[in-house]
N, C-alpha and C positions, 0 to 999 in steps of 0.2 A: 504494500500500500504506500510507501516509498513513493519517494522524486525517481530514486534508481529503483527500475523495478524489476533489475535482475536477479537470478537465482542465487549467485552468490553473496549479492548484499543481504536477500533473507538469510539465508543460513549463516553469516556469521553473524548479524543481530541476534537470532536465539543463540549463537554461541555465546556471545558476549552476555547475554541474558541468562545465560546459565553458571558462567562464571560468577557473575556478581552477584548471584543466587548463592553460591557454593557449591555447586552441582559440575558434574564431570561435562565439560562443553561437549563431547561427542566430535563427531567425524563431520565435519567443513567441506566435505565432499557435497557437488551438489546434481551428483544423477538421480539419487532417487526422489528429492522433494522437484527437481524439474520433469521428471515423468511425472510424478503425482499432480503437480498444478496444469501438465497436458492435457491430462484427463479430468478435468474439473472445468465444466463450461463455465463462461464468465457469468451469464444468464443466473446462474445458481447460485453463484456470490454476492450478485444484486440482490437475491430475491431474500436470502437471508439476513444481508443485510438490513434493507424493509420492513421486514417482519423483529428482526430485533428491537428496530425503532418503534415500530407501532407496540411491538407489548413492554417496551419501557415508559411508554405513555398512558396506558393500562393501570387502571385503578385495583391493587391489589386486594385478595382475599382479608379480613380484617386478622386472620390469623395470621396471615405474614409481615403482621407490621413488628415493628420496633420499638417500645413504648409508645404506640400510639401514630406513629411517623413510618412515612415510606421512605426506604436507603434502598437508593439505587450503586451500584458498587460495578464496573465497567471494568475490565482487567484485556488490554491491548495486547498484550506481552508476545500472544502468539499468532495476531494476525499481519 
């Protein structure tokens, strides 16, 4: 979702993401996360995205509140 929105600028952002986690960054390699986003039509990324939006807009169940309050909590990290 990057300016650069090449394969290897993803995978080392989660590397680097995993580092600063304290997690073992993994392989920088980037064949298999660029076959995987071959086969993931863009169509399908829109649509979920969309639909994230419209149910964070979404007036939740009152059992899922938080003292009374809605928290919404967005984590990017792996998109």
């Amino acid at each position: 979702m990057s300016a650069d929105g090449s394969c290897q600028n993803a995978v080392n952002e989660v590397s680097v993401s995993r580092l600063l986690a304290g997690m073992d960054p993994g392989s920088v390699t980037t064949s298999g996360y660029c076959q995987a986003r071959q086969r993931l039509p863009q169509e399908v990324v829109c649509t979920l995205v969309r639909q994230s939006g419209t149910r964070l807009g979404e007036q939740p169940p009152q059992a899922r509140l938080w003292q009374g309050r809605q928290v919404n909590l967005v984590d990017g990290t792996t998109v």
